[in-house]
C-alpha positions in Angstrom: 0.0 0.0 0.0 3.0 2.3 0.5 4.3 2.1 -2.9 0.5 2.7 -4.8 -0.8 5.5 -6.1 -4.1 6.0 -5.9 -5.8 8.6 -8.6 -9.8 9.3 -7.6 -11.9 11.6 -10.0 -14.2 13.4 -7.2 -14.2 14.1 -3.7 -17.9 14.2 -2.5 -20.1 11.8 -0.4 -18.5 8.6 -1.9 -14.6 10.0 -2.6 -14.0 11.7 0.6 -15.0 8.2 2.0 -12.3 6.3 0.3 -9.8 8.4 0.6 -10.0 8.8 4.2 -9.7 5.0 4.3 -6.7 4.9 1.7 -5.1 7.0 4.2 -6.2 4.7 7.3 -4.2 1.8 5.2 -1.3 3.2 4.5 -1.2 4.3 0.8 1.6 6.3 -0.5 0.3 8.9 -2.7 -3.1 9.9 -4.0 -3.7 12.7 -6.6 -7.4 13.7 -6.6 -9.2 15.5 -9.4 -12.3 18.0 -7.7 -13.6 21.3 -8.5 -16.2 22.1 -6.7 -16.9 24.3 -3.9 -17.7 23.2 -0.2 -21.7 23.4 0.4 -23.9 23.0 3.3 -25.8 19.9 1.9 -22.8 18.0 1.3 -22.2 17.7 5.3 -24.7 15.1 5.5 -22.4 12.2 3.8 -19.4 14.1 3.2 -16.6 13.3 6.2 -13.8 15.4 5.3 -15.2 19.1 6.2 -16.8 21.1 8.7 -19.7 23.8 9.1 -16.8 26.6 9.2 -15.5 25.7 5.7 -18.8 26.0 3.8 -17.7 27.6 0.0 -13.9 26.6 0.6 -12.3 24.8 -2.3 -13.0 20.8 -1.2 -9.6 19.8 -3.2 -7.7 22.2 -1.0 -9.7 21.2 2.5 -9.2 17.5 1.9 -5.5 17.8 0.9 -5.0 19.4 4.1 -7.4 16.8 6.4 -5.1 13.9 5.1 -2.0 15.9 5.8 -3.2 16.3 9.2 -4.4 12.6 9.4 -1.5 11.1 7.6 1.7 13.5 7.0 3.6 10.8 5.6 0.7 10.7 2.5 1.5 12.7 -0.8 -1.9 14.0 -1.6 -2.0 15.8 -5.1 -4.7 17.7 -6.1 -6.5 18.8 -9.8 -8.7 21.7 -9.9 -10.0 21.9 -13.0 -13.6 20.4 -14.0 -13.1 17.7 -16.3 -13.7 18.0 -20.0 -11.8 15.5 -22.0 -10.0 12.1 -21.4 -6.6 13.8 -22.1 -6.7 15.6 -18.8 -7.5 12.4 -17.0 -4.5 10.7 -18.7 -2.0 13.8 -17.7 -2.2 13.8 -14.6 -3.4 10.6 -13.3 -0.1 9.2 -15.8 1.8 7.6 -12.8 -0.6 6.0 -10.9 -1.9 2.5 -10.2 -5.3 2.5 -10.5 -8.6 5.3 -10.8 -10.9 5.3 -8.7 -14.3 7.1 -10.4 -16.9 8.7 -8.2 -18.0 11.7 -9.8 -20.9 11.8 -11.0 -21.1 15.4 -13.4 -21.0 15.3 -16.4 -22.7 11.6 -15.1 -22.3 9.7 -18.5 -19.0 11.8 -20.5 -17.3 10.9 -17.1 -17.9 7.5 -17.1 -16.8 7.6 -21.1 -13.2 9.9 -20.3 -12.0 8.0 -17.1 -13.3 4.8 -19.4 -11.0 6.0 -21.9 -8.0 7.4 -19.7 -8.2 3.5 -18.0 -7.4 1.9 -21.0 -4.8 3.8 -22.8 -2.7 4.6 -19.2 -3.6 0.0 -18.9 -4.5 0.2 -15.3 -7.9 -0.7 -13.6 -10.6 1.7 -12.6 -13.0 1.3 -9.6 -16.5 3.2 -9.9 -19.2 3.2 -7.7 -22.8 5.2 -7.1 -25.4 5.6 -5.2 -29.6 5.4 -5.5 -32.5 5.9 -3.0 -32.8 2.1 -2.9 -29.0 0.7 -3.2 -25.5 1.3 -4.4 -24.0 -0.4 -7.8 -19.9 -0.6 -8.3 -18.0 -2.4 -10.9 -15.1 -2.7 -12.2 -12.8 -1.9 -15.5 -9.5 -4.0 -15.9 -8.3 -3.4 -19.5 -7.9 -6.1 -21.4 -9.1 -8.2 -19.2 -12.1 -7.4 -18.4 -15.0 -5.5 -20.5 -14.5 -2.0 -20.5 -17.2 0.6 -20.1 -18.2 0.6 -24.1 -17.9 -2.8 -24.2 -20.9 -3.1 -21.7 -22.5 -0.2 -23.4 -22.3 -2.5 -26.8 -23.5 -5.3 -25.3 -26.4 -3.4 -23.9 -27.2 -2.1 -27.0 -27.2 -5.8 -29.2 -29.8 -6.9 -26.6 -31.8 -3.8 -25.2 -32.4 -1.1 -28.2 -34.9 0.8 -25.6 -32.6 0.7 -22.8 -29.4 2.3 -25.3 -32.6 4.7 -26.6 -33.1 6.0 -22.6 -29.2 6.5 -21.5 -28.6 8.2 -25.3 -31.7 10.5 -24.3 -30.6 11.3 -21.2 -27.1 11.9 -22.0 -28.1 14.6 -24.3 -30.4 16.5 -22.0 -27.5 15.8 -19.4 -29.9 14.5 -16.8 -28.5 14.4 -13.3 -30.9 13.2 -11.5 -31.2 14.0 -7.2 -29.0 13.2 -4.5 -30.3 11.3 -2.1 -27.5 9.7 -0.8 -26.7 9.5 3.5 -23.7 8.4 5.6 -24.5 4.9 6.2 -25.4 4.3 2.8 -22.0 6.1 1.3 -19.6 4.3 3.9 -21.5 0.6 3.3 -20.0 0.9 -1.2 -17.0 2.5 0.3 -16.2 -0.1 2.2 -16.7 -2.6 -0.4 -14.9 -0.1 -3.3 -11.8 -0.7 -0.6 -11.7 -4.0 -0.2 -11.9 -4.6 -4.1 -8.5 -1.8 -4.2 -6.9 -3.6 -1.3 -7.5 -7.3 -3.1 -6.2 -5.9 -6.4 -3.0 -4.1 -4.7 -2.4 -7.4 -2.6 -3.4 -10.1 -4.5 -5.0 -11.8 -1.7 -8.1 -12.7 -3.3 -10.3 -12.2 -6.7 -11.5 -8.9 -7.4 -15.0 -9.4 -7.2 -16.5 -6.8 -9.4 -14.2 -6.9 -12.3 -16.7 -7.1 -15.0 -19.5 -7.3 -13.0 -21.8 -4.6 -12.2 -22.7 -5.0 -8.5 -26.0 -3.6 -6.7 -26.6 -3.4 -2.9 -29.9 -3.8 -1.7 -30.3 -1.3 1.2 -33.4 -2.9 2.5 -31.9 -6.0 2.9 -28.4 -5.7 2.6 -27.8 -8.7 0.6 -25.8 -7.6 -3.1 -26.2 -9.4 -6.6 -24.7 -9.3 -9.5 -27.3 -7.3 -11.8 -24.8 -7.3 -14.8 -22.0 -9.1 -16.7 -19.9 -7.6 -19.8 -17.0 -9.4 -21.6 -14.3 -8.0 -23.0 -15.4 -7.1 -26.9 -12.2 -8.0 -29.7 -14.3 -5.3 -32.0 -14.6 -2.8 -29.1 -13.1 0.4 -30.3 -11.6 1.5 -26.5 -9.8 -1.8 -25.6 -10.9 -4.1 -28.3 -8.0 -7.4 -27.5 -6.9 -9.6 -24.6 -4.2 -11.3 -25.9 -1.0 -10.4 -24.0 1.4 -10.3 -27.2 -1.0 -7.2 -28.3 -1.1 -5.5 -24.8 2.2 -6.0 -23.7 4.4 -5.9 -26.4 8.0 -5.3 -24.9 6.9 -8.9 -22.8 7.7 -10.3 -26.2 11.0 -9.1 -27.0 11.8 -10.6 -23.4 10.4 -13.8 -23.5 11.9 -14.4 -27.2 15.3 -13.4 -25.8 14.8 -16.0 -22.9 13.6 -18.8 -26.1 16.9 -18.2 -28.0 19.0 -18.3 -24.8 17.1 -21.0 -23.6 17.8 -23.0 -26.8 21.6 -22.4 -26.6 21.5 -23.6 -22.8 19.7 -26.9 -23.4 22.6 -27.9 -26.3 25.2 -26.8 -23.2 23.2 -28.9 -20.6 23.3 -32.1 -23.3 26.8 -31.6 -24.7 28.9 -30.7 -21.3 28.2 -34.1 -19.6 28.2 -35.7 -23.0 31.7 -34.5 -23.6 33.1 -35.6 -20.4 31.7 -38.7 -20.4 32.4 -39.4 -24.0 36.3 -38.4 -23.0 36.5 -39.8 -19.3 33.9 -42.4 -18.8 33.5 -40.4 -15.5 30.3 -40.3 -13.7 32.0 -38.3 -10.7 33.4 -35.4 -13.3 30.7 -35.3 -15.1 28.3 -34.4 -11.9 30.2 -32.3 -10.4 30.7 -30.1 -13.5 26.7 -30.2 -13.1 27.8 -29.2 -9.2 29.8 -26.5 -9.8 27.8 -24.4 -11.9 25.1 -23.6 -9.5 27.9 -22.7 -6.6 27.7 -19.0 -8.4 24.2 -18.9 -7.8 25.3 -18.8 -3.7 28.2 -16.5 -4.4 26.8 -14.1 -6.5 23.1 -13.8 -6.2 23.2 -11.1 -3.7 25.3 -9.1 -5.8 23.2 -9.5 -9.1 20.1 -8.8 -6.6 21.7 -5.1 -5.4 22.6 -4.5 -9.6 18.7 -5.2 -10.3 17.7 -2.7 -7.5 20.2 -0.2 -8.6 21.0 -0.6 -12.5 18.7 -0.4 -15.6 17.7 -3.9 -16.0 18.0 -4.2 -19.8 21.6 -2.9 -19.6 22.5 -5.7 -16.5 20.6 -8.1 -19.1 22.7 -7.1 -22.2 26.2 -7.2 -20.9 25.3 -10.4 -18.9 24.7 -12.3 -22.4 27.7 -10.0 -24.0 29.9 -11.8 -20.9 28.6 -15.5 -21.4 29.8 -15.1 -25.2 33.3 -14.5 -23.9 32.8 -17.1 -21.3 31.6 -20.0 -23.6 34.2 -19.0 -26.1 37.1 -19.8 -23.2 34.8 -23.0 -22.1 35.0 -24.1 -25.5 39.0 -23.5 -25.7 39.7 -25.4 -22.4 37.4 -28.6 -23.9 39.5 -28.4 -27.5 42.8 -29.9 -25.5 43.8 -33.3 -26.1 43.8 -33.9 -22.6 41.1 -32.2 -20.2 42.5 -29.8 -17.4 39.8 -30.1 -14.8 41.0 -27.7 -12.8 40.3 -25.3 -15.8 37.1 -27.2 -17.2 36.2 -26.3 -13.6 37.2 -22.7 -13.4 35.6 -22.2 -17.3 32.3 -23.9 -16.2 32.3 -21.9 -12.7 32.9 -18.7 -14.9 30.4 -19.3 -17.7 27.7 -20.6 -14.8 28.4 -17.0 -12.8 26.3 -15.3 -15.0 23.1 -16.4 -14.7 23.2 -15.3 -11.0 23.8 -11.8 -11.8 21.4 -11.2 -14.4 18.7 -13.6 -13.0 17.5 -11.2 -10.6 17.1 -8.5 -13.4 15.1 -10.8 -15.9 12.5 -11.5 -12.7 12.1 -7.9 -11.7 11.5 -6.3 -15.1 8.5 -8.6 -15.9 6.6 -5.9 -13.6 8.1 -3.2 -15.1 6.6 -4.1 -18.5 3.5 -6.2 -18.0 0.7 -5.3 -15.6 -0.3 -6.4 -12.2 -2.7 -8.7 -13.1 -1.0 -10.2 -16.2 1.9 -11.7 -13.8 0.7 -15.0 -13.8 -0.2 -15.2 -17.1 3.6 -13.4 -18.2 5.2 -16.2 -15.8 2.8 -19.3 -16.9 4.4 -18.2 -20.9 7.8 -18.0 -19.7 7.0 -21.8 -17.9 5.7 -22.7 -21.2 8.9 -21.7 -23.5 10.7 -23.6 -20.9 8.8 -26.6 -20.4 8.2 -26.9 -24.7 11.8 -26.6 -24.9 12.1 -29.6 -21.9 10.1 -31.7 -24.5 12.0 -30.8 -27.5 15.6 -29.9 -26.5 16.7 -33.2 -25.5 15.7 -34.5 -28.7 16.7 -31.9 -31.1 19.5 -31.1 -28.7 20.7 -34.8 -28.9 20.9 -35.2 -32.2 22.5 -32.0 -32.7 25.0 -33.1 -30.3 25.3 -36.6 -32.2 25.4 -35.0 -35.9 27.8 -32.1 -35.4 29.6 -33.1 -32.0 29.8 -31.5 -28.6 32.1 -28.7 -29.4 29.7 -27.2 -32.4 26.8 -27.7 -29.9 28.6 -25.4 -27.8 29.5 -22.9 -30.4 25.7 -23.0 -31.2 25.2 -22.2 -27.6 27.6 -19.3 -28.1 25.4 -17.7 -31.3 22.5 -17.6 -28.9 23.8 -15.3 -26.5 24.2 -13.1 -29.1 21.0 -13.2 -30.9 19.6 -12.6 -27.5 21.9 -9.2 -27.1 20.2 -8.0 -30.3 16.8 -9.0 -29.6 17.2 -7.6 -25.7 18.6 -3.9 -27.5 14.9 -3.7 -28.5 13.7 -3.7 -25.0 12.5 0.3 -23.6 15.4 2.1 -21.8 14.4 3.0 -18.3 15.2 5.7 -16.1 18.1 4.7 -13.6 17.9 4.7 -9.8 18.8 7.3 -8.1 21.0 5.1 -5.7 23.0 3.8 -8.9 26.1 6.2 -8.1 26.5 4.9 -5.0 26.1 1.1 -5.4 30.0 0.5 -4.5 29.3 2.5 -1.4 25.8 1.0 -0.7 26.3 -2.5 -1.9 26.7 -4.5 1.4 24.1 -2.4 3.2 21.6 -3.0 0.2 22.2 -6.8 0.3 21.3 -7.1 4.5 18.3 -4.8 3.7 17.2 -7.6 1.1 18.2 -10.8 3.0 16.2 -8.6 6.3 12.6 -8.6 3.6 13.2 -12.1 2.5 14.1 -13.4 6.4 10.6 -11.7 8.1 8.4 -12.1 5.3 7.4 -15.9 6.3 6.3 -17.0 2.9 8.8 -15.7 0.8 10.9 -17.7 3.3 9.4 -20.8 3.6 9.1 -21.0 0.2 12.6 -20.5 -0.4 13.4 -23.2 1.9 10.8 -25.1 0.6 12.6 -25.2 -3.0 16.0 -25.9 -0.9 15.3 -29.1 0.4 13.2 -30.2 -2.7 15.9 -29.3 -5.0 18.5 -31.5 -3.2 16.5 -34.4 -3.9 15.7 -33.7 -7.4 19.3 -32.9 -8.6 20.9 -36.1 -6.6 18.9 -37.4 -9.7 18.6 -35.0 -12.2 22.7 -34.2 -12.2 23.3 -37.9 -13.2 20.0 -38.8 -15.4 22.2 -39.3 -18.6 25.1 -41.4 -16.9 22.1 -43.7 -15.0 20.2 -44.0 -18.3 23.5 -44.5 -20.7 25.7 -46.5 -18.5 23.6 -48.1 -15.2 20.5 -48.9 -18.0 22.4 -49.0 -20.9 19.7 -47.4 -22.9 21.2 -45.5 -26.0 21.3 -41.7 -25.6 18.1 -41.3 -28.0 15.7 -43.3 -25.6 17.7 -41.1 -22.5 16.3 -38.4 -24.7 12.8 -39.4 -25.3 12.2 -40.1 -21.5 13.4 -36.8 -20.9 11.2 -34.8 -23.6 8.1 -37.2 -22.3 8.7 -36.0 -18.6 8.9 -32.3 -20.7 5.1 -33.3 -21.3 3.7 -32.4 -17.8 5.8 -29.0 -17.5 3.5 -27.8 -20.9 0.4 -28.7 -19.3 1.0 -27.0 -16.3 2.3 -23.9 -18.0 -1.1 -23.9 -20.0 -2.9 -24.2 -17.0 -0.6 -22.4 -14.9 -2.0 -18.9 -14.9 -5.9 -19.7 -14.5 -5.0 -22.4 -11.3 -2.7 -19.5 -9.5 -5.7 -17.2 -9.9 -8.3 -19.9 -8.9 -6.7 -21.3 -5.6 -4.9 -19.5 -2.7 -0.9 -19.5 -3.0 -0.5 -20.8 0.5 -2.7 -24.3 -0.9 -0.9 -24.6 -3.8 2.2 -24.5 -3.1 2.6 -27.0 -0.1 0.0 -29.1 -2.2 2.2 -29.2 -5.5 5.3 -30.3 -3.2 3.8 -33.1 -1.6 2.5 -34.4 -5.4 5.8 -34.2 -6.7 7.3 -35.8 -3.8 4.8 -38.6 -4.5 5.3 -38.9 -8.0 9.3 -39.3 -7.6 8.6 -42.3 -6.0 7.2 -44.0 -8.5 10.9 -44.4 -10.2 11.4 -47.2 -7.8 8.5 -49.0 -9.5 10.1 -49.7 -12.9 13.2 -48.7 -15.6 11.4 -48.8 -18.2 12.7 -45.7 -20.0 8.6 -44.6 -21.5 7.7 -45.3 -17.9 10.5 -43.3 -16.3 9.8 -40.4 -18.9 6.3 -40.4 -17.7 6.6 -40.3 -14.1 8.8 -37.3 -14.4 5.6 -36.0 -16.3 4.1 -35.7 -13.4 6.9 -34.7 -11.3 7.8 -31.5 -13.5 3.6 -30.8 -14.0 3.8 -30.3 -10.0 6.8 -28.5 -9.9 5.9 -26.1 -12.3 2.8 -25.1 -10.5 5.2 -24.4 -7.7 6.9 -22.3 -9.8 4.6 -19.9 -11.1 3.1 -19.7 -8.0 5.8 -18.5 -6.1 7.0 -16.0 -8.6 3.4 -14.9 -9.1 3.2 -13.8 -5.5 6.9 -12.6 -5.1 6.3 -10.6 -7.9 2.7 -9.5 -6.3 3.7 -8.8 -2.6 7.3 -7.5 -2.6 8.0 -3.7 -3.5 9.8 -3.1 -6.9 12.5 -1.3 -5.6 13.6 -4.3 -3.4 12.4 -7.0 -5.7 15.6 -7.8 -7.3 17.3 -8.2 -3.9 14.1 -10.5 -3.1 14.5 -12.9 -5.9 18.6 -12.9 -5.3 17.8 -13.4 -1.8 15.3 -16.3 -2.5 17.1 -17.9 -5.5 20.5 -18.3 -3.2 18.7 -20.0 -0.5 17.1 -22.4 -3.0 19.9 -23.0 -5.1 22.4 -23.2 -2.3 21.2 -27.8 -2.1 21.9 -28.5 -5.8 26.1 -28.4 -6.0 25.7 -31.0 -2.2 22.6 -33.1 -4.7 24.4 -33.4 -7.7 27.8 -34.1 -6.1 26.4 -36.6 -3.6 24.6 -38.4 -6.0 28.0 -38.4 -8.6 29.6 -39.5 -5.6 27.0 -42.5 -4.7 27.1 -43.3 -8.7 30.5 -43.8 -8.4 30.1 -46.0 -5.8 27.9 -48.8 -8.1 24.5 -47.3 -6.6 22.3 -46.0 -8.8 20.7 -43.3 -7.1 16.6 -42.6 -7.6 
């Protein structure tokens, strides 16, 4: 609530309401458009005045009754009456939502803040009263209806109903006021809530689409009517989150290239050694050794992401692993393999995921909206999971046609195709802190580890991924050696089990985004880490490589609900300006099990026991 803005179009009966309460829970800044003069009749309803400011400007007196209330609060006022949708989207151009509750001009209001909602993509909350009840709704473009979208659906099914609201929109009926203080502060109350859910994402917002009427009489509310979003409507007309969000596209096809080029690494490293050693130890703790940057440095890359513009961490992080896998590349050419430097080579290329990582996370919210997080984290899942169904084939016979060493070069072209395609990403305004991140750096890392430590779930859930990551990569760090030299399969079936167990990551990426907005966080993600412990079980039950491939089906389906449910709500609950100290924080903790996993289970390989 701190770090919202809150822009509200009308301080009356309903607005002075709200506001008061946005200041009672702790919002950071609100700018308020309001005109109008202080008048004896609006003390009835209207908490923020007195009898001794009767024709006194009602911007100025409720600017100065939240000052007094709240001093921390940046309250901005607007004193011009409203005329056009361009002066809606001037000053309201920084905030996080609108809140409308004005209700002159009552129907080119509605139409402008309608208007201003969609073009500045952020939701809009309106409510008003009647003798009888209360109605609210709201507007969240592109994913909901917008106003003219229930205005068209109206008219395809009601022609005397559009006939009456065209009518009275011309003679610029207003209607009287009959509004009173229990009244006003019951749709408050409920307008709140639906701006607290939306800022928190701790539950649905109810209204969004929906236009809502309270029944004063008997207090009960129904839903009096439903609007979907309209692909013809001229406003907002498409849903699709290429369209709306199209800088989430240069990102995520940067991540697809790079991806590509890291599944031919992941298949051609181990393939390499064991092709030139025979060594199941070597070979897993290459695996090992790549993820001990990930303890080292994710701190550091966290601080850069708070500090740095996050395309420019994310450019020269790719321009840094083209150097890196060049010298990886050089140390495998040797006749004889210096694992000492095939170690140092790995550690170096392997450093900088960690320091870019934290960057790639935090500037999803910087281009895609609030509520588009889960669906912007279910597609990354998907590019990643389609690529865990087709890389170990395609990746394999690459690996087999052209040989390890052109696999990597491959890997090498990718990093930078994704420079180019990451240059096309919008250049953002640097922190203000960025000069002193030298300076700052080690009190900006305990400030991020203090978040991540007293926010329980972020915690949990990092230690959660800790323990559960252990187990997997005993396993996962030795899959080809236990398929290729414990079963003897040939590396093609090793592949095929590997792109079946891909299977279950796609359908949970598919799903992903409408089960994290269905269920509670808390339920899903203890839930999907008991299934997946489950499921790995079931390798004990046969070695049969179609049945192996399919229980990790339903191992990686489970995981990657985890997944996108934690980043969905560490993306939803954590401030941006700590967010990339957050996810450093989180990733280290997590990531810190998988060098001790893969290296015990090398180690028990080694031994002559196959490790499940």
């Amino acid at each position: 609530m701190k770090n919202a803005t809150a822009g509200i179009i009308g301080l009356g009966g309903l607005g002075s309401h709200i506001v008061y309460d946005l200041a009672g829970l702790g919002i950071g800044t609100i700018k308020a458009i309001e005109y109008d003069k202080l008048d004896l009749s609006n003390l009835n309803r209207q908490i923020l005045y007195n009898n001794d400011q009767i024709g006194q400007s009602k911007a100025q007196l409720a600017q100065k009754r939240i000052h007094d209330f709240n001093p921390e609060i940046n309250f901005e006022i607007y004193e011009k009456q409203i005329s056009s949708t361009k002066q809606i989207t001037d000053f309201f151009s920084d905030v996080d939502f609108i809140i409308l509750v004005a209700d002159r001009p009552k129907y080119l209001m509605a139409r402008w803040a309608n208007e201003a909602a969609v073009k500045l993509n952020i939701p809009m909350f309106c409510a008003g009263l009647e003798a009888q009840r209360a109605m609210y709704y709201t507007v969240i473009p592109h994913q909901t209806g917008c106003v003219a979208c229930w205005q068209n659906s109206v008219a395809n099914r009601d022609d005397v109903s559009t006939l009456v609201l065209r009518e009275k929109e011309y003679l610029n009926l207003l209607g009287d006021n009959t509004a009173i203080v229990p009244l006003v502060s019951t749709v408050t109350g409920m307008i709140n809530a639906e701006i607290l859910r939306y800022l928190t994402g701790i539950g649905r917002v109810q209204a969004a689409g929906n236009l809502i009427a309270v029944d004063f009489l008997t207090m009960r509310t129904k839903v009096i009517e439903k609007w979907d979003l309209a692909e013809t409507c001229a406003v907002c007309g498409g849903n699709i989150l290429e369209k709306t969000e199209p800088n989430f596209t240069y990102l995520w096809t940067s991540f697809l290239v790079s991806s590509i080029g890291d599944w031919l690494y992941r298949l051609a490293l181990p393939i390499i050694i064991l092709q030139r050693t025979g060594s199941a130890y070597h070979a897993a703790t290459v695996f090992g050794v790549s993820f001990i940057p990930w303890v080292l440095f994710s701190l550091i890359g966290g601080s850069l992401a708070d500090n740095y513009p996050k395309k420019k961490i994310l450019i020269l992080g790719n321009i840094c692993a083209v150097f890196s896998s060049v010298f990886l590349i050089g140390v495998l050419s040797f006749s004889q393999i210096d694992f000492k430097l095939l170690y140092f080579a790995v550690f170096i290329l392997a450093s900088v995921d960690p320091l870019i990582h934290p960057s790639f996370q935090s500037i999803i919210p910087e281009i895609v909206r609030k509520e588009q997080f889960a669906k912007a984290n279910a597609m990354i899942q998907t590019i990643d999971n389609t690529l865990s169904i087709m890389g170990p084939l395609a990746g394999g016979s690459i690996v087999m046609l052209l040989g390890g060493i052109n696999a990597l070069w491959i890997d090498t072209v990718s990093f930078v195709l994704a420079v180019g395609i990451l240059r096309l990403l919008p250049n953002k305004i640097e922190s203000k802190r960025s000069k002193h991140i030298i300076k700052k750096l080690w009190s900006d890392i305990v400030e991020g580890a203090k978040y991540s430590f007293h926010q329980r779930v972020i915690f949990s859930g990092s230690m959660m991924f800790l323990f559960t990551n252990f187990a997997l990569n005993m396993f996962e760090a030795n899959f080809i050696f236990y398929m290729t030299k414990t079963l003897n399969y040939p590396l093609v079936d090793a592949t095929i089990a590997m792109s079946i167990g891909g299977i279950g990551s796609l359908i949970a990426g598919a799903l992903g985004s409408k089960i994290v907005s269905r269920y509670k966080a808390g339920v899903l993600l203890s839930s999907s880490t008991i299934l997946a412990g489950i499921s790995t079980l079931l390798l004990l039950g046969n070695t049969n490589y179609l049945y192996i491939g399919v229980v990790l089906g339903l191992v990686s389906f489970f995981g990657t609900i985890n997944v996108i449910t934690y980043f969905t709500l560490r993306q939803r609950t954590v401030p941006k300006e700590i967010l990339g100290r957050v996810v450093s924080v989180t990733r280290m903790i997590s990531y810190a099990s998988i060098p001790v996993g893969s290296w015990f289970g090398g180690l028990l390989l080694g031994w002559g026991s196959p490790c499940l």
